[in-house]
Structures are given as C-alpha cells and as structure tokens.
ZADO-1210 file (C-alpha; in nm, 4 decimals, padded with zeros to 6 digits):
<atoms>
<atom x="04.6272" y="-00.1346" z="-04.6381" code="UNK" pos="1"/>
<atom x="04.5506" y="-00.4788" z="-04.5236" code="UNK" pos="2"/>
<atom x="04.3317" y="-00.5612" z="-04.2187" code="UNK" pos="3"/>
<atom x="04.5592" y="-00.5751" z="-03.9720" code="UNK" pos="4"/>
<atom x="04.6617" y="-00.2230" z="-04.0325" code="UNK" pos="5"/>
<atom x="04.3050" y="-00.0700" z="-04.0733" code="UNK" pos="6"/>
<atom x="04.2364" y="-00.2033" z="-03.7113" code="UNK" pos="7"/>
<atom x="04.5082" y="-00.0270" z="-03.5404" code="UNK" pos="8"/>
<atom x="04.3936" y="00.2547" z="-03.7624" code="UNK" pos="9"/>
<atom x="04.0333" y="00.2592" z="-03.7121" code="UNK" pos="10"/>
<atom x="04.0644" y="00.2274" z="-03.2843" code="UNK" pos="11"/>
<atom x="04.3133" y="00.5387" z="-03.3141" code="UNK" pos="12"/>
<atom x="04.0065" y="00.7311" z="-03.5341" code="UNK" pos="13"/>
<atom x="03.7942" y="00.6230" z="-03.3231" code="UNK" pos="14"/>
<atom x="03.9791" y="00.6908" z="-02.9638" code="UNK" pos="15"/>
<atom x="04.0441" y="01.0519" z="-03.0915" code="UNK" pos="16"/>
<atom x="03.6956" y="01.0865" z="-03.2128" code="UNK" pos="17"/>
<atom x="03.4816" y="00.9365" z="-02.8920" code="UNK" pos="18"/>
<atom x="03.7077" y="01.1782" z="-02.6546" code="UNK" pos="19"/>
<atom x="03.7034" y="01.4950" z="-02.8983" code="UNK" pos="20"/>
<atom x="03.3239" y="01.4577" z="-02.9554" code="UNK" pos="21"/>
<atom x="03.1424" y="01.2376" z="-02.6856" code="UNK" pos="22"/>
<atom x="03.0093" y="01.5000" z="-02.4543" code="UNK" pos="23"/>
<atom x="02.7199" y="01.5696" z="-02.6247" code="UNK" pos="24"/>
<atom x="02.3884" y="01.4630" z="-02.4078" code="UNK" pos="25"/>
<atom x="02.1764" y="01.7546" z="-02.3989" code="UNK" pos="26"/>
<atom x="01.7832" y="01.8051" z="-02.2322" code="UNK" pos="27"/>
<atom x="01.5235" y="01.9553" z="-02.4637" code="UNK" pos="28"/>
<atom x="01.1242" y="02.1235" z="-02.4186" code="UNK" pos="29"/>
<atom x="00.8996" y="02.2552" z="-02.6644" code="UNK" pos="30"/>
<atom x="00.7131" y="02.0371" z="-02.9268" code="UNK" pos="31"/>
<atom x="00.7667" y="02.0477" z="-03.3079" code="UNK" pos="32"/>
<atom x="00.4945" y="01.7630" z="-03.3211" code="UNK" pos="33"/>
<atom x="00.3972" y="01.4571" z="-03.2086" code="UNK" pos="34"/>
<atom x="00.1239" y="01.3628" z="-02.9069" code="UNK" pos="35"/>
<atom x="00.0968" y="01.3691" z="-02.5491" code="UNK" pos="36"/>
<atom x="00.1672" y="01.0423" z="-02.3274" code="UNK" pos="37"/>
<atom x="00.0038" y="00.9446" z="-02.0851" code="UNK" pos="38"/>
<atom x="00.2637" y="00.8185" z="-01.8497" code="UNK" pos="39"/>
<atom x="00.5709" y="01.0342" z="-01.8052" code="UNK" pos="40"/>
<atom x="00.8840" y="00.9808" z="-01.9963" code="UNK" pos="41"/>
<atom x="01.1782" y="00.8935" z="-01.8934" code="UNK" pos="42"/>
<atom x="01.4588" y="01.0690" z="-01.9526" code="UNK" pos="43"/>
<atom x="01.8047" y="00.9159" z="-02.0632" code="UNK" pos="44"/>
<atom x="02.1640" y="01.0310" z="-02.1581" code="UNK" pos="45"/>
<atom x="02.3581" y="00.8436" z="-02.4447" code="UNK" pos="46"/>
<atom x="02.5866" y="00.7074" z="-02.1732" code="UNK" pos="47"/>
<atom x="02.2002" y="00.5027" z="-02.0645" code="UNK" pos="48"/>
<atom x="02.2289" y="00.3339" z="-02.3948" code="UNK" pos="49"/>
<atom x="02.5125" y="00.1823" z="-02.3719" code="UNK" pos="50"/>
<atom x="02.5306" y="-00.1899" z="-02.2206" code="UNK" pos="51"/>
<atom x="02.7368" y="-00.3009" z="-01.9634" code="UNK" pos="52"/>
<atom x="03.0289" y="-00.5457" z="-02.1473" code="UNK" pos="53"/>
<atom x="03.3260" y="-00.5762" z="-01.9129" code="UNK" pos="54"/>
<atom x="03.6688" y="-00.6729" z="-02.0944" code="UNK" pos="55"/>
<atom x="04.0326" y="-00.6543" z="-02.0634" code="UNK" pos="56"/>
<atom x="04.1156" y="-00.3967" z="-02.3672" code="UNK" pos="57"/>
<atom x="04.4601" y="-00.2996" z="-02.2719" code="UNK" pos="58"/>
<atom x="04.4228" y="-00.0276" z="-02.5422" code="UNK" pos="59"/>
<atom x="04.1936" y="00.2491" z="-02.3401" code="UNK" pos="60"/>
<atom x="04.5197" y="00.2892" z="-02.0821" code="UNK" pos="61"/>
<atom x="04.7222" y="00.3880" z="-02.3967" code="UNK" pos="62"/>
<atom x="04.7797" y="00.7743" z="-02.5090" code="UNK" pos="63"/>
<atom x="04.6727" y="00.9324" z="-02.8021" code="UNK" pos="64"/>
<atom x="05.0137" y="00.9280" z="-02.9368" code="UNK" pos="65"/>
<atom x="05.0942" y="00.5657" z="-02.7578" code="UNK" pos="66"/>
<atom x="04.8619" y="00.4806" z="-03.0284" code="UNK" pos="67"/>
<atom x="05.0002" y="00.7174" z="-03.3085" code="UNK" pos="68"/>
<atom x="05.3118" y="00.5347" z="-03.2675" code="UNK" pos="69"/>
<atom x="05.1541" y="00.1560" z="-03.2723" code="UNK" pos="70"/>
<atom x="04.9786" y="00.2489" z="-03.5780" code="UNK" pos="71"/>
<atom x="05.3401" y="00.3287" z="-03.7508" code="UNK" pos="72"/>
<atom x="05.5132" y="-00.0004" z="-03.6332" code="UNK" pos="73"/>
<atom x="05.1675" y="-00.2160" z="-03.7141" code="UNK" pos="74"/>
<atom x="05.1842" y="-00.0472" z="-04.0367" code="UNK" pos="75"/>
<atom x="05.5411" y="-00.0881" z="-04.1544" code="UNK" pos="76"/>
<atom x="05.5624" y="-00.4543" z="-04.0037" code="UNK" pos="77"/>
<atom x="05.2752" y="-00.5067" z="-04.2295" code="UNK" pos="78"/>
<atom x="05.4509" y="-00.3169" z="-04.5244" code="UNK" pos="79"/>
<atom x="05.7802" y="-00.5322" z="-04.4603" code="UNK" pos="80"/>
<atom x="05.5639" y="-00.8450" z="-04.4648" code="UNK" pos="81"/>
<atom x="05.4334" y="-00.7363" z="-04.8185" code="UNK" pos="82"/>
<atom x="05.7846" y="-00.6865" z="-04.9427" code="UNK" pos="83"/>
<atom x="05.8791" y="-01.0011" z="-04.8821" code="UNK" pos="84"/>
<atom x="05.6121" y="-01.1033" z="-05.1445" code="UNK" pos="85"/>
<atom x="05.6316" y="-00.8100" z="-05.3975" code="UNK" pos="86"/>
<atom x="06.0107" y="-00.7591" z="-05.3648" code="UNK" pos="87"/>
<atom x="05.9321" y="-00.4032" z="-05.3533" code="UNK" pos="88"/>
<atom x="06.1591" y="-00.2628" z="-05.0160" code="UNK" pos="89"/>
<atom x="06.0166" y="00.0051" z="-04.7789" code="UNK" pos="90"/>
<atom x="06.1296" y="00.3358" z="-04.7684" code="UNK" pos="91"/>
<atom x="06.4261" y="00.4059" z="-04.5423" code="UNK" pos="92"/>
<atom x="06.2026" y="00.7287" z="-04.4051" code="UNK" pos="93"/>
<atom x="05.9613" y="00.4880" z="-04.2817" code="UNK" pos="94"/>
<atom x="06.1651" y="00.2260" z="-04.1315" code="UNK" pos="95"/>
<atom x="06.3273" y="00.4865" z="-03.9632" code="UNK" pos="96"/>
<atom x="06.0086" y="00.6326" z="-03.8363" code="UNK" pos="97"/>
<atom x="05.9119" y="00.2721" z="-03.6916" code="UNK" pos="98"/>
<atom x="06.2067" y="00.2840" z="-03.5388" code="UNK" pos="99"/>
<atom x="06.1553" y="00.5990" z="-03.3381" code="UNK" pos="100"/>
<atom x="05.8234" y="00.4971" z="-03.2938" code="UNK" pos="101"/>
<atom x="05.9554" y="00.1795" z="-03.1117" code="UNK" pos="102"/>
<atom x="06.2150" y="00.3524" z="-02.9139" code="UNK" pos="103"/>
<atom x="05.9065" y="00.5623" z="-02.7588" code="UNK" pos="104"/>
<atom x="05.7368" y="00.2891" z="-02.6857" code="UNK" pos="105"/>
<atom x="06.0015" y="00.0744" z="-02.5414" code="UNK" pos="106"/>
<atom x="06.0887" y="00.3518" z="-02.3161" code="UNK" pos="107"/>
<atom x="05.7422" y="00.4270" z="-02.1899" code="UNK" pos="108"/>
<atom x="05.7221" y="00.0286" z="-02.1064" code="UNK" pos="109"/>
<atom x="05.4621" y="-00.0421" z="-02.3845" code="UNK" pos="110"/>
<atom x="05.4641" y="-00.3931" z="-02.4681" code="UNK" pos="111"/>
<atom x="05.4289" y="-00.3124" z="-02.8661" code="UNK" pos="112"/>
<atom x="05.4595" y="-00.7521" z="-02.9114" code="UNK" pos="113"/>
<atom x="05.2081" y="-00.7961" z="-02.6635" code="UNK" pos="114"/>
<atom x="04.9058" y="-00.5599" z="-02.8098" code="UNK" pos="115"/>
<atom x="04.9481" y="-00.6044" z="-03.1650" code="UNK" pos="116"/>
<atom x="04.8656" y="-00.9714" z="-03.1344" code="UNK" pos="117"/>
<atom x="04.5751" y="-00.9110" z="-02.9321" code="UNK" pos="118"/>
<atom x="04.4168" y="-00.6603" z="-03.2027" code="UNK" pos="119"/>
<atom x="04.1829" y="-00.9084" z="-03.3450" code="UNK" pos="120"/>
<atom x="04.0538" y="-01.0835" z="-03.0586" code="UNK" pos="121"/>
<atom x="04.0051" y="-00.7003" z="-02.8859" code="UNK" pos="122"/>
<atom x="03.8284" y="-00.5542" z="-03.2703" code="UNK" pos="123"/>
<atom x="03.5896" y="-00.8460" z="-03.2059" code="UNK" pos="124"/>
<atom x="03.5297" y="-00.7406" z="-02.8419" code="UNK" pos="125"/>
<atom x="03.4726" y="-00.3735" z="-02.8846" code="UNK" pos="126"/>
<atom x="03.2454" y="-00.4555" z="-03.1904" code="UNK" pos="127"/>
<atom x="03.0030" y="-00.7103" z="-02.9684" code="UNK" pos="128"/>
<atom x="02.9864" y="-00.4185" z="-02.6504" code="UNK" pos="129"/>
<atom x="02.9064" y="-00.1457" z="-02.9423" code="UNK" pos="130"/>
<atom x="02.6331" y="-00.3843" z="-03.0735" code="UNK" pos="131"/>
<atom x="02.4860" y="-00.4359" z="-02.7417" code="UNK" pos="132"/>
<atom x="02.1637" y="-00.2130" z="-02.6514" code="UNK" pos="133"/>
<atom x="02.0232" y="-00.1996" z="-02.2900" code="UNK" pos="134"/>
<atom x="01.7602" y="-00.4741" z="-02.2315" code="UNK" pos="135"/>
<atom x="01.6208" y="-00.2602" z="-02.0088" code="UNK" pos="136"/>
<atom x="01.5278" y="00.0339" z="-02.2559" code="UNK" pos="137"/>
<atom x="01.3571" y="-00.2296" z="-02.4917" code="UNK" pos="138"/>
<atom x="00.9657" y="-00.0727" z="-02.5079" code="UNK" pos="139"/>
<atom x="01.0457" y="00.1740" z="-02.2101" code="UNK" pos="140"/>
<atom x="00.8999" y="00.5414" z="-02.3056" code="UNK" pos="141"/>
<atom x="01.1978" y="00.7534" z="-02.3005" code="UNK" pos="142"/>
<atom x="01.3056" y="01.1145" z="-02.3649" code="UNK" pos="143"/>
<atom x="01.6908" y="01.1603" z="-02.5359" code="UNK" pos="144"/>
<atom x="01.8363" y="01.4242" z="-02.6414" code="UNK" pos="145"/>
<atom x="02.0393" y="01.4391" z="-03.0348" code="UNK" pos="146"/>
<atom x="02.0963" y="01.5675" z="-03.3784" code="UNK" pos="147"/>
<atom x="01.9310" y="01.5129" z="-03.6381" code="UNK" pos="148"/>
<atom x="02.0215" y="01.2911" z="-03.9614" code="UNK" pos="149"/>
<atom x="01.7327" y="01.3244" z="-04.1971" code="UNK" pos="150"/>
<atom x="01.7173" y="00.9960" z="-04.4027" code="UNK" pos="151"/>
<atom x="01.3211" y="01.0555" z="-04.5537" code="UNK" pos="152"/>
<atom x="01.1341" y="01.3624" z="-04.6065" code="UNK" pos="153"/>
<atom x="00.7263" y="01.4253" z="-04.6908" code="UNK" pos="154"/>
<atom x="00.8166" y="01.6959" z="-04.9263" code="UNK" pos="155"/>
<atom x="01.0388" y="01.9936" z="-04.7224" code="UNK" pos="156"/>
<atom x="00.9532" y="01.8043" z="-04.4116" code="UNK" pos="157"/>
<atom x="01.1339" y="01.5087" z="-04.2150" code="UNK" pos="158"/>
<atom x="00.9613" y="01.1786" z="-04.1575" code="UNK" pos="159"/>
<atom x="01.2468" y="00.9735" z="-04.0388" code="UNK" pos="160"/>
<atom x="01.5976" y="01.0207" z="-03.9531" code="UNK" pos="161"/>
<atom x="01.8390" y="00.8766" z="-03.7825" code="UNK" pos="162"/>
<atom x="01.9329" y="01.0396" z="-03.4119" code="UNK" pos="163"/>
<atom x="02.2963" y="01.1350" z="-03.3113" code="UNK" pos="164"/>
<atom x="02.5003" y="01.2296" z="-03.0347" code="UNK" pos="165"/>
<atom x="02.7006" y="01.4954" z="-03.1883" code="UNK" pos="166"/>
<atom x="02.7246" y="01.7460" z="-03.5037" code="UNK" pos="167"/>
<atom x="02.8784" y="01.5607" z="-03.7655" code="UNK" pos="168"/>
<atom x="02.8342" y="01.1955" z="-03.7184" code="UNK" pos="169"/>
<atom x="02.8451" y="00.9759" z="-04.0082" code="UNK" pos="170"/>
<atom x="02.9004" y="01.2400" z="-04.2541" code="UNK" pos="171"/>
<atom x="03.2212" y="01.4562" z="-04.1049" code="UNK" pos="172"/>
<atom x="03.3595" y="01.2015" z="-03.8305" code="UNK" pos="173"/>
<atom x="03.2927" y="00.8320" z="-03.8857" code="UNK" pos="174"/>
<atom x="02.9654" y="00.6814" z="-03.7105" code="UNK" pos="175"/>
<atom x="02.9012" y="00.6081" z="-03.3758" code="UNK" pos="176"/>
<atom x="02.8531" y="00.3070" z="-03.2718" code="UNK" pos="177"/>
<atom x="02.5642" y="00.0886" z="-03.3393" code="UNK" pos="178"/>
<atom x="02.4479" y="00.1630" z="-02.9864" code="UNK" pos="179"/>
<atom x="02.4289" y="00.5150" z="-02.9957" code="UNK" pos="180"/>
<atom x="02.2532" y="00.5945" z="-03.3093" code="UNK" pos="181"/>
<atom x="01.8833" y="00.5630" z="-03.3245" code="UNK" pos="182"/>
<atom x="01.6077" y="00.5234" z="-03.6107" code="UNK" pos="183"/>
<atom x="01.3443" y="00.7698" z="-03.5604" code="UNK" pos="184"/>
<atom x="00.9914" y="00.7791" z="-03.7692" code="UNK" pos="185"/>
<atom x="00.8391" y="01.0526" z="-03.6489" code="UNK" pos="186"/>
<atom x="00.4188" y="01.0831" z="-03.5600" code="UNK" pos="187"/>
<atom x="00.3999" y="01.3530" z="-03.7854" code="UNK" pos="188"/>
<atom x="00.6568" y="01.5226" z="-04.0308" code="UNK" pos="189"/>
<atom x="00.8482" y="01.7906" z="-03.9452" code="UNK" pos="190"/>
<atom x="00.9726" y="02.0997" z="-04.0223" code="UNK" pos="191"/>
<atom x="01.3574" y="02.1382" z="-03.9647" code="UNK" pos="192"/>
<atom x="01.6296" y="02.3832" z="-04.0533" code="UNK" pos="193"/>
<atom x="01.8805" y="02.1602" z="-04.1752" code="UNK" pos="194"/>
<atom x="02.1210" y="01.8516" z="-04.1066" code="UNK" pos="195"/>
<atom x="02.2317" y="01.8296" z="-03.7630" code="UNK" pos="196"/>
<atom x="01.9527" y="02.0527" z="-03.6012" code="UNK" pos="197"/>
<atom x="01.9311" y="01.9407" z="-03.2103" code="UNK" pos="198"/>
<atom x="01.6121" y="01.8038" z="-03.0760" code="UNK" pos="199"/>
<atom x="01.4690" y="01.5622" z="-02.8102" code="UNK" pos="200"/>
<atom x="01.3023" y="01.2594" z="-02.9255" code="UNK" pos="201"/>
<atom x="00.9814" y="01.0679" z="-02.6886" code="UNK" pos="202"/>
<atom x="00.8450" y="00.7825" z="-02.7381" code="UNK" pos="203"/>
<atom x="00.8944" y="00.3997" z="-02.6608" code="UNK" pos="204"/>
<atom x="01.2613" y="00.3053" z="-02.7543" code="UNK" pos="205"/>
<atom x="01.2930" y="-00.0592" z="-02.9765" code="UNK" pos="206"/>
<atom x="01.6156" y="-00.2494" z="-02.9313" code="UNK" pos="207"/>
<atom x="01.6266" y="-00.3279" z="-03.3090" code="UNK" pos="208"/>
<atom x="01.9585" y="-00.3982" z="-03.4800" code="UNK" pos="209"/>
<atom x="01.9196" y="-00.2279" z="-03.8474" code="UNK" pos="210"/>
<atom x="02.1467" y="-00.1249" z="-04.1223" code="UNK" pos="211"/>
<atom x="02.0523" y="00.1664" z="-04.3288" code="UNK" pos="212"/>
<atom x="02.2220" y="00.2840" z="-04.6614" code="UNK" pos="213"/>
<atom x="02.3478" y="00.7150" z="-04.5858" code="UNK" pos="214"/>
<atom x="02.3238" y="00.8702" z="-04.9006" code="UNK" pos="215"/>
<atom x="02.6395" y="01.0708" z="-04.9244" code="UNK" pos="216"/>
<atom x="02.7684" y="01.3479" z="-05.1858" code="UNK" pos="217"/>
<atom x="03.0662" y="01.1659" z="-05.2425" code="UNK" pos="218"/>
<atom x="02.8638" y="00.8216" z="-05.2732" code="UNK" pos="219"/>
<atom x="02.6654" y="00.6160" z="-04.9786" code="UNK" pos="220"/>
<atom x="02.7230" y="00.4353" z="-04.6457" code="UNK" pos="221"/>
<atom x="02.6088" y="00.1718" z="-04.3778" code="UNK" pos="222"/>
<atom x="02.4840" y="00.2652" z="-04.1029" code="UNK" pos="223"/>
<atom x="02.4377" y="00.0328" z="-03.8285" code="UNK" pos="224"/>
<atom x="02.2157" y="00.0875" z="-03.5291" code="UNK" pos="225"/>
<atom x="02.0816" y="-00.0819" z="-03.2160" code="UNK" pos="226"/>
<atom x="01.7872" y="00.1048" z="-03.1498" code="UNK" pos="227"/>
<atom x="01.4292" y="00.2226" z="-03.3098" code="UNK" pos="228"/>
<atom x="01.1803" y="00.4374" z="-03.2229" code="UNK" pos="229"/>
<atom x="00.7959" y="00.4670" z="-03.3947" code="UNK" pos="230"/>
<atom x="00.5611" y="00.7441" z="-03.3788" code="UNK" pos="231"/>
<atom x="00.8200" y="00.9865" z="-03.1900" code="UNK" pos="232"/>
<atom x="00.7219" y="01.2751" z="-03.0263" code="UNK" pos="233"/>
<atom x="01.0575" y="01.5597" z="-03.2199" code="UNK" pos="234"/>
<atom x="01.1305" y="01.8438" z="-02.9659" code="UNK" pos="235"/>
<atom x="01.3001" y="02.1509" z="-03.0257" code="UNK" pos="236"/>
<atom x="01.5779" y="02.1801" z="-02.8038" code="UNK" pos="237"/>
<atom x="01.6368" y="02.4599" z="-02.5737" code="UNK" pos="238"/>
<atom x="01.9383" y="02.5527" z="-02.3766" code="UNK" pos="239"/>
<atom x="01.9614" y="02.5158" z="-01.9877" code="UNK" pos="240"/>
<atom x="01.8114" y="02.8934" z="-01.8825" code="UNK" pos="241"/>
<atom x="01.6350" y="02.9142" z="-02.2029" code="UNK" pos="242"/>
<atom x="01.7348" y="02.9421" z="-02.5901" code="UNK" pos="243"/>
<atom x="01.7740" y="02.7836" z="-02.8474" code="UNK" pos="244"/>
<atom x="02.0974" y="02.5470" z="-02.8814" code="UNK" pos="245"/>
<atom x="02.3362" y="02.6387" z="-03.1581" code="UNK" pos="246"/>
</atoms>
C-alpha cells in the first residue's frame, strides 16, 4: 500500500479510534509517592492539552462509513494506477466494490474528487495541530488524570512511563497523538499492578517534543510526545464516591 492509501487509511483508524476511546479524563486522590507542593495544583482534562489549531478539514463532517467507502475508491484508484505499471489487472470483486462505494457516495452528495486531492495538504494539517502543546501549560503545576505505560523500572518498581488517556494506547489501538501522551519520571519509584493501571500525575508539566522507542512483544515502536513531566507526584486513582477505578 502506497502513501496515498495509508492516509485515507490511517484518518479512518484513527476517526474510529478517537470517538470509540476518547472519553477517558478521570480525577484521582491518594498518594503512591512523591512530595507535597506548596502551591496548589491545577487540575486539567486531556481536552486542556490540546492547542487551539483552526482548519478547514472537510473530513470530521464525514461518517464512519463515508470514510469506509473513500478508503475503497482511494485504494483501488491507487491499485488501478499500479496496474498500469505492473500489467497485473484488479480484481473484478474490487472494482465492483469501488463502484458501490462510489454510488454511496455520489448519492449522499460526497464530493469523492474533491477530498481525495486534499488528503495530503489535510495529513500535514492534522499532524502540525497534534504536535502542538498548550503554551500555557509550559512549567504550570498541574494535576491529570491517565494510564500508565511503564517504559523504566528500579527493579519491580516504575521510574518512568509514559501517561495515557485510555487502556490500550500504543500497544492495542495505535497512539495518541503527540499531544496527549506525556513522559513521566517519577520522584520516587513506584509500586504498580500492571500496564495500564490508572493514576493522577502532579507536578510542573514541560512542553517537550520527544520520541521514545515502545518495546513491544511483537518488536518496538515510536512514540512521539509533546509533553514532560520531572519529579511527579503518581496518585492512585479513585472513583467519583470512592473506589478504586477498574
């Protein structure tokens, strides 16, 4: 698959995974380590980290399966072009799927010309806005809510991970964006009972643009992030009304 393919591709992944999974802000209390401040944090959502980058993307207005169905023309179009080169044809099963795929999206007025030649120039926009960190965060002491992604341990404990907004992230859906991950190194290591345990983080937030190798089990990953935070404060998180979140 060629890049213009992946891009239609990778906004459809990524439009199905931001509104299956982005709801995740959460408030937590009680310390697993780290220090008292002296001022009072402030506490933020994930929605606080993101900048404010205003661009026409014509693509949010489209459906889930708008999108299914630009993916299959992008993709054949691309597969036709290739043919021409290769000699090899395309299957008669797909062109006939791009063409359903184009009859739904004639009918629905979807101008199918129109947003497949603005993919690049739209790719570049949406990766500037996730790059972008809030100026206003930059050495601010803040309290936000996560998961945790251990990266480093001090034996069976965590010294730095990287927070998340939801279970998952990086490893069973593909990252968030640069702008809503963070690089924590805790005051003190901690204790934790595995990948993905939700916490709240404290301390003074970095707008640092870093990219970290994931070690994964089927091989490794970059992860690129926005923001940094030193000598955190790691809280346990606790539901609204009391327990512990699942």
């Amino acid at each position: 698959m060629d890049g213009l393919s992946q891009v239609t591709c990778g906004w459809i992944d990524y439009q199905i995974m931001k509104r299956a999974h982005f709801l995740s802000a959460i408030v937590g209390v009680g310390f697993f380590v780290g220090s008292a401040f002296a001022e009072e944090a402030r506490k933020i959502e994930w929605d606080g980290m993101k900048a404010t980058y205003e661009f026409d993307d014509p693509f949010v207005d489209l459906t889930s399966e708008q999108l299914m169905n630009l993916s299959m023309v992008a993709r054949v179009r691309m597969l036709e072009e290739r043919a021409k080169e290769t000699g090899k044809p395309v299957s008669e099963e797909m062109l006939k799927e791009k063409r359903a795929s184009e009859k739904l999206l004639k009918d629905q007025k979807v101008d199918i010309d129109g947003l497949l030649a603005k993919r690049d120039e739209i790719r570049e926009q949406r990766k500037k806005r996730a790059n972008m960190g809030v100026e206003e965060l930059d050495g601010k002491l803040v309290s936000l809510p996560g998961f945790v992604l251990p990266l480093e341990f001090d034996g069976k404990k965590v010294k730095e991970f990287l927070l998340v907004p939801w279970v998952g992230a990086c490893i069973h859906t593909p990252p968030p964006p640069p702008n809503q991950i963070v690089h924590v190194i805790v005051a003190e290591p901690f204790a934790t009972k595995g990948t993905f345990e939700a916490v709240t983080i404290t301390g003074k937030m970095q707008l640092k643009k870093q990219v970290r190798e994931l070690f994964l089990v089927d091989g490794t990953a970059d992860i690129n992030m926005s923001y940094a935070m030193e000598s955190a404060a790691v809280e346990k998180y606790e539901a609204p009304g009391g327990g512990e979140k699942k």
